[in-house]
C-alpha positions as CSV (number, residue, x, y, z in Angstrom):
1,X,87.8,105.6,111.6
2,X,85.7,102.7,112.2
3,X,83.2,102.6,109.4
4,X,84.0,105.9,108.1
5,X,84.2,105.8,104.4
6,X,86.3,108.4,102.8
7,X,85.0,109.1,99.3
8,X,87.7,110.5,96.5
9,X,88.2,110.2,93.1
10,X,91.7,108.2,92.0
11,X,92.6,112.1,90.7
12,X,91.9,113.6,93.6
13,X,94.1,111.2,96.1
14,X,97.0,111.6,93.0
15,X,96.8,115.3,93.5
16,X,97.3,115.1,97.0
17,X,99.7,112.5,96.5
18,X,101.6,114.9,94.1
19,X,101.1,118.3,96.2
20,X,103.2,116.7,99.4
21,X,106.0,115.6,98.1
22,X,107.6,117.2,100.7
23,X,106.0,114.7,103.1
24,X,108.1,113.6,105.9
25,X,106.5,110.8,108.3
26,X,107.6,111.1,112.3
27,X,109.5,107.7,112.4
28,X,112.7,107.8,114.6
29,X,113.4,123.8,118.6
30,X,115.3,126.4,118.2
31,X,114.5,129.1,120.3
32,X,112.0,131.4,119.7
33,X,112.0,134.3,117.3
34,X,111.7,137.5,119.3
35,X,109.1,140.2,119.5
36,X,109.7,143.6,118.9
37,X,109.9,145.8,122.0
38,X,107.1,147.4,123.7
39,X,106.6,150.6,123.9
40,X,107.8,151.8,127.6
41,X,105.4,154.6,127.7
42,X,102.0,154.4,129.4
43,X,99.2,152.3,127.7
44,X,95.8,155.0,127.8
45,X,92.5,153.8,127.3
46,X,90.0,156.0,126.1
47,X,86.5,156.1,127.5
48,X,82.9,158.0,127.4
49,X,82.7,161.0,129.3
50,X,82.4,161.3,131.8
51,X,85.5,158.5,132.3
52,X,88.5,159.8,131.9
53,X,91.8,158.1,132.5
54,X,95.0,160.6,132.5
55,X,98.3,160.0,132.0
56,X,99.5,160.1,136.1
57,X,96.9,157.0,136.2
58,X,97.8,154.5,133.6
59,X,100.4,152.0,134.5
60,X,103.5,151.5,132.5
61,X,104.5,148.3,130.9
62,X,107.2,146.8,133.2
63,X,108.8,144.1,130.5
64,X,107.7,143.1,127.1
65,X,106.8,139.6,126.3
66,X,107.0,137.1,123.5
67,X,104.2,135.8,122.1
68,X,104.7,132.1,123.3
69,X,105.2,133.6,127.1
70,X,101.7,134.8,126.6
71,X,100.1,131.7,125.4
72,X,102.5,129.6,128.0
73,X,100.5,132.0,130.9
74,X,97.2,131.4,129.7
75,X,97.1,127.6,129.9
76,X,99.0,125.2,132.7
77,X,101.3,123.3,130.5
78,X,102.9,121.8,133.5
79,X,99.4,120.9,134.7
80,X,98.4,119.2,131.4
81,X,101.9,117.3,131.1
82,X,101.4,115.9,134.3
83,X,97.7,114.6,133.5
84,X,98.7,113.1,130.4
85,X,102.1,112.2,130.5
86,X,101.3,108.8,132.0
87,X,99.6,107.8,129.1
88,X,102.5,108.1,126.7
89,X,104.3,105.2,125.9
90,X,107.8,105.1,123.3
91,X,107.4,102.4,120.6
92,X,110.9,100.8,119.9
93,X,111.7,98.5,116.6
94,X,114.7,97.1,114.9
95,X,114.0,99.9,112.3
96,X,113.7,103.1,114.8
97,X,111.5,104.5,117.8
98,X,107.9,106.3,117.4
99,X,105.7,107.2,120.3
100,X,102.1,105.6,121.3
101,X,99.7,105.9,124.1
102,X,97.5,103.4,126.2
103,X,93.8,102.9,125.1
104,X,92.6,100.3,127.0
105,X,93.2,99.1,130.5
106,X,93.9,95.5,129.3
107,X,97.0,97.2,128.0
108,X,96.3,98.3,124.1
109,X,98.4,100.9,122.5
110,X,97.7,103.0,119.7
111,X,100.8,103.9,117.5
112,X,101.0,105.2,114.2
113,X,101.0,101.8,111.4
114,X,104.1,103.0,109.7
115,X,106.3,103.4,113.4
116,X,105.5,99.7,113.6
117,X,105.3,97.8,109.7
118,X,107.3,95.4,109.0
119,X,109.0,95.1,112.6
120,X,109.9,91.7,113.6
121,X,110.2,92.6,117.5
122,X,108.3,95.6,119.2
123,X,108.6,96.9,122.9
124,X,106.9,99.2,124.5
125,X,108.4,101.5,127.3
126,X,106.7,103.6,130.0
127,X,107.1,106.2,131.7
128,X,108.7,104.9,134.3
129,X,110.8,102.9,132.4
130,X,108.8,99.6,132.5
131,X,109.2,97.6,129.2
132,X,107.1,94.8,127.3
133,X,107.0,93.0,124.3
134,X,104.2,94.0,122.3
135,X,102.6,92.4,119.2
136,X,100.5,94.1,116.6
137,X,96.6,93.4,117.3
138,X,94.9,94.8,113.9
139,X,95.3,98.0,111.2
140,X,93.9,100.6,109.8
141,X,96.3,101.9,106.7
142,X,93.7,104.5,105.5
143,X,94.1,105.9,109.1
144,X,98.1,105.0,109.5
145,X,97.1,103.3,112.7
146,X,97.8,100.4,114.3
147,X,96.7,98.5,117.1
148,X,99.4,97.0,119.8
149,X,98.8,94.9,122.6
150,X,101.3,94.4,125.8
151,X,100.9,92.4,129.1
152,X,99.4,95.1,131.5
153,X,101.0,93.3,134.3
154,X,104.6,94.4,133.1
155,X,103.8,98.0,132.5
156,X,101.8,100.6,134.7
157,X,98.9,101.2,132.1
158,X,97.1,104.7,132.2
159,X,94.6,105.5,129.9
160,X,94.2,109.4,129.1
161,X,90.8,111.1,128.9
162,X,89.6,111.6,124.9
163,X,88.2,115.0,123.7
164,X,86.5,115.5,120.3
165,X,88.8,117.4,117.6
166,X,85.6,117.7,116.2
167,X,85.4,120.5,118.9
168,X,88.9,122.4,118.1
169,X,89.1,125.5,116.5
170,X,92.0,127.3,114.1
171,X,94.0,128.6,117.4
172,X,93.3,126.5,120.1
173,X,96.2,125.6,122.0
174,X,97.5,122.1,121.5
175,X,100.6,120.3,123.2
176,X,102.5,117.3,121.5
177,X,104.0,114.4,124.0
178,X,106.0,111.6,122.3
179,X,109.8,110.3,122.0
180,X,111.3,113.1,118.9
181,X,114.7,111.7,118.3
182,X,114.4,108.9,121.0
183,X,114.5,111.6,123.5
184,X,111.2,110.2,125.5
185,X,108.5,112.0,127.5
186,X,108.9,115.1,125.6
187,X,105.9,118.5,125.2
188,X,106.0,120.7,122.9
189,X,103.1,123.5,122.3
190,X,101.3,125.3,119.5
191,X,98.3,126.2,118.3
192,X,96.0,124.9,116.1
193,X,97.3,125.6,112.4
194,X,94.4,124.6,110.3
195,X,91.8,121.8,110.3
196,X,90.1,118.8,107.7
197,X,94.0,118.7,105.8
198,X,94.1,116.0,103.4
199,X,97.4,114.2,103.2
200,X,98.3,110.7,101.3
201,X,98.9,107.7,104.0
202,X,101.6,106.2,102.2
203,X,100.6,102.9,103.9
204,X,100.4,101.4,100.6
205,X,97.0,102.6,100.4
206,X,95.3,105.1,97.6
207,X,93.1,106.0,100.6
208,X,94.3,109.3,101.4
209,X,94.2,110.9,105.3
210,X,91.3,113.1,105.9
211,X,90.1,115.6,108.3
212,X,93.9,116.0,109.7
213,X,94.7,118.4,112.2
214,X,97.7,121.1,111.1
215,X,99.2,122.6,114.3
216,X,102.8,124.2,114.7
217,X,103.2,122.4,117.7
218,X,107.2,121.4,117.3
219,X,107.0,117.5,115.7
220,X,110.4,115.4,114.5
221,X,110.9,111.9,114.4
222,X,109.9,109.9,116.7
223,X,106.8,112.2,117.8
224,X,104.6,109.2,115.2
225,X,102.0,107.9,117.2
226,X,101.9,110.2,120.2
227,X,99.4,112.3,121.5
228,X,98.4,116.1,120.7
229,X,96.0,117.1,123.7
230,X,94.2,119.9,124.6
231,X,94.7,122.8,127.0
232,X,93.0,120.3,129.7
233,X,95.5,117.0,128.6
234,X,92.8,115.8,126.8
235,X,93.7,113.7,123.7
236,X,92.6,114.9,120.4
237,X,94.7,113.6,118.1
238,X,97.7,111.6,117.0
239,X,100.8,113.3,115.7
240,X,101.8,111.5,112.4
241,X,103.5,113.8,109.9
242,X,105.3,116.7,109.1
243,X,106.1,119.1,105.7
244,X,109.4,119.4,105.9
245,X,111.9,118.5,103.1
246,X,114.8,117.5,106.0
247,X,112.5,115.6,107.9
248,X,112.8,118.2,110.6
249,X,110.0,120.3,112.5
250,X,109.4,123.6,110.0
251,X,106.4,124.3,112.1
252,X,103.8,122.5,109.9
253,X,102.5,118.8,111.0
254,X,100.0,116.8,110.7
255,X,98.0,114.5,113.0
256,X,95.1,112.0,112.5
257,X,92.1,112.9,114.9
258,X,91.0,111.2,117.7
259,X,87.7,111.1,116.4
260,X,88.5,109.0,113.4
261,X,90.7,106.7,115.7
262,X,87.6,106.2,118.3
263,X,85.7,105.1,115.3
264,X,87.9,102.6,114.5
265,X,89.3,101.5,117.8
266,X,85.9,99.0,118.4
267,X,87.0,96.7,114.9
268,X,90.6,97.2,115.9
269,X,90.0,95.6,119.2
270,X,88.2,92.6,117.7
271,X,91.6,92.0,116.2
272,X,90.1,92.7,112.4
273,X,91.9,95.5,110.3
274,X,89.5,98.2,108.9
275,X,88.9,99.0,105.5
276,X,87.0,101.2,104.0
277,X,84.8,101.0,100.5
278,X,85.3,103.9,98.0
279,X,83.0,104.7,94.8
280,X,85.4,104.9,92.4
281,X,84.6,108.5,91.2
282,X,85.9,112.1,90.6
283,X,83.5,114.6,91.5
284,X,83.1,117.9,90.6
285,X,82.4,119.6,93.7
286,X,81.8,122.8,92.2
287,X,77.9,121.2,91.8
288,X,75.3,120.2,93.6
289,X,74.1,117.4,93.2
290,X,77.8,116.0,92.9
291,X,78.9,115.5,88.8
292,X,80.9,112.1,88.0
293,X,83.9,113.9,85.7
294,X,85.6,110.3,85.5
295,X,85.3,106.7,86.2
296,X,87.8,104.2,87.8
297,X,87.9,100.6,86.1
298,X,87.2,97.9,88.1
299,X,85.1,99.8,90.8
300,X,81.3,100.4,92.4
301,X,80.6,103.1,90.4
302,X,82.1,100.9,87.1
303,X,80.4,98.2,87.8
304,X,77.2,99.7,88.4
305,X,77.3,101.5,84.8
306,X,78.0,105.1,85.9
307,X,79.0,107.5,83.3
308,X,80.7,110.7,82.9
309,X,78.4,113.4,83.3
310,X,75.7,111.4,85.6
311,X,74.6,113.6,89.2
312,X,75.0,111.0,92.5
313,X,71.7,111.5,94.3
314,X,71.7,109.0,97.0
315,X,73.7,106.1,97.8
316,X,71.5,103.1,99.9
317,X,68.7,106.0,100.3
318,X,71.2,108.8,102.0
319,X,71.0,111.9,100.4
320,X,74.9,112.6,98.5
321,X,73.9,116.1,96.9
322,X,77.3,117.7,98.7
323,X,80.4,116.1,98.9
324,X,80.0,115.3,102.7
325,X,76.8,114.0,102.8
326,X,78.2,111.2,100.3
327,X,81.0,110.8,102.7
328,X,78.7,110.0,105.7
329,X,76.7,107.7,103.1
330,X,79.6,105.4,102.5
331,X,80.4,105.6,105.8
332,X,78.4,102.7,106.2
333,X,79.7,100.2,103.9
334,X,82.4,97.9,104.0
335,X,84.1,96.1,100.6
336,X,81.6,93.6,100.0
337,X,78.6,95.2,101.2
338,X,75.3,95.8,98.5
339,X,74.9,99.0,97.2
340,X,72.3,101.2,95.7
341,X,73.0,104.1,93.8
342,X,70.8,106.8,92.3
343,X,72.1,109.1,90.0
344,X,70.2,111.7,87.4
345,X,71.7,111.1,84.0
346,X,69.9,113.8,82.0
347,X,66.4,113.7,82.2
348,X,66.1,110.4,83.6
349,X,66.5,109.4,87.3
350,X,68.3,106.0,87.6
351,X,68.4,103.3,90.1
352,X,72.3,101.4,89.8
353,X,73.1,98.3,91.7
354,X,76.7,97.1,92.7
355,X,78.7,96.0,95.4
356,X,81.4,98.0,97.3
357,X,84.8,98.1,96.3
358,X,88.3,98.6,98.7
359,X,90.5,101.4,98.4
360,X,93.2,100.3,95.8
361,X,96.7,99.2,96.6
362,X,98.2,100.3,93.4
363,X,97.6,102.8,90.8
364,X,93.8,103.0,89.2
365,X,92.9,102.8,85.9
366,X,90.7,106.2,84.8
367,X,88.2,106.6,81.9
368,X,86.0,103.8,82.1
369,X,83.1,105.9,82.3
């Protein structure tokens, strides 16, 4: 998420922290439940007069079908596996096996971060079984993505076409392609579970995961860093966790959006990790404009001398009366960058200075407002 700020209080990324403790990350199906039975008997429909439709002219159902044998006839999952397949790459390291894809032509992959930290050696293999050293290019922890880099004249590099999961809706069908338990090249489908989940990195980052994709697309080790795609093979997001407490596919995982990796892939590519500035802050969000309920030591909002109880009006001039709006402010700052910040504290409409603060790496420190 290049330049996309994500703005939490240090309570709300514990809670989140606290409420998956179940988490399971991919790093390396049982059938299908059945339906009940149809009934055999003819299907009427019943229309205006004049219409009629009688019993001698309705057609009887000739088989019942499971719900996934529906969804499978509706969209070409052979068709989309062989548009998007070429893409996938498996990620291999002395410490287990993720998935990845091409993103460039050069010969940049995009993995998940924790498939590839701390790995001494990483190789990349294709599709058709074409291998190559690869060395990490840049990260984005807040994002658990990293960037790798191989020599496109080893391996056949395809790049996939990118949709917007900005689009997707709760049920659109979605297909996972990775490597789950090393076993490469690998679809499995679902649909759409749920959308903007908020999950903790655990990239040694307080920065938690935001606007996740839920789907119940099958996931299991080794699906980190793939691709979920779209009923046309489009790519719109990367698979990268799972709630299980086994560490096996229960039907619920999680994966960043593509959106928020095409906003980060221009730094990334410049070989500079991204990181994102936070205020410092928990919000109420039950108000508008947003309430400070606490204050994190050390940060913007600290050092610019925001209290419990003040409103957050703008930040540098963007409007921050809802939650998102303040989101899209920060969006645009960087640790370092000059900040402005109006709040209303009371009666009085105040203008704060300070300068923009990282995510922390360790526990904050609350009440210092």
């Amino acid at each position: 998420m290049s330049r996309r700020t994500a703005l939490a209080s240090s309570v709300a990324s514990a809670a989140v922290a606290a409420a998956i403790t179940a988490m399971a990350l991919l790093l390396s199906g049982p059938a299908e439940p059945e339906v009940g039975q149809l009934p055999q008997d003819a299907i009427r429909v019943e229309l205006a007069e004049p219409l009629r439709v009688s019993s001698a002219d309705t057609s009887p159902v000739s088989a019942p079908v499971t719900f996934a044998e529906l969804s499978r006839s509706s969209v070409d999952w052979a068709g989309v596996y062989a548009r998007a397949v070429p893409s996938l790459v498996s990620v291999v390291t002395e410490e287990g096996a993720g998935s990845g894809f091409f993103v460039t032509r050069s010969g940049h992959v995009i993995t998940n971060l924790h498939v590839v930290a701390g790995a001494r050696q990483i190789r990349v293999y294709a599709l058709n079984g074409d291998h190559a050293d690869a060395e990490v290019v840049a990260r984005d922890a807040g994002n658990d993505l990293a960037l790798l880099k191989v020599e496109p004249d080893e391996v056949e590099v395809v790049v996939p076409v990118f949709g917007a999961s900005d689009d997707l809706r709760v049920g659109d069908p979605v297909g996972a392609l990775g490597a789950p338990f090393n076993l490469p090249n690998t679809l499995t489908v679902g649909i759409v579970s749920a959308l903007d989940r908020t999950r903790s990195s655990g990239n040694g980052t307080w920065e938690p995961l935001r606007a996740m994709i839920q789907t119940d697309a099958a996931l299991n080790p080794g699906n980190s860093g793939g691709m979920l795609v779209d009923e046309r093979g489009r790519v719109v997001g990367i698979p990268t966790q799972i709630e299980s407490p086994d560490r096996v596919s229960s039907g619920i995982g999680f994966a960043v959006s593509v959106d928020a990796m095409l906003r980060s892939l221009p730094t990334l590519l410049k070989g500079v990790d991204v990181e994102r500035s936070y205020l410092g802050v928990s919000l109420s969000r039950e108000s508008e404009p947003l309430e400070v309920i606490d204050v994190v030591c050390d940060s913007a909002a600290d050092q610019a001398g925001i209290r419990v109880g003040d409103r957050v009006l703008q930040i540098n001039g963007e409007s921050t009366d809802t939650f998102a709006e303040l989101v899209e402010a920060m969006a645009a700052l960087t640790p370092g960058d000059e900040i402005t910040i109006t709040v209303q504290r009371r009666f009085q409409r105040l203008t704060l200075e300070s300068v923009a603060t990282a995510w922390p790496t360790s526990p904050p420190t609350l009440g210092c407002g």
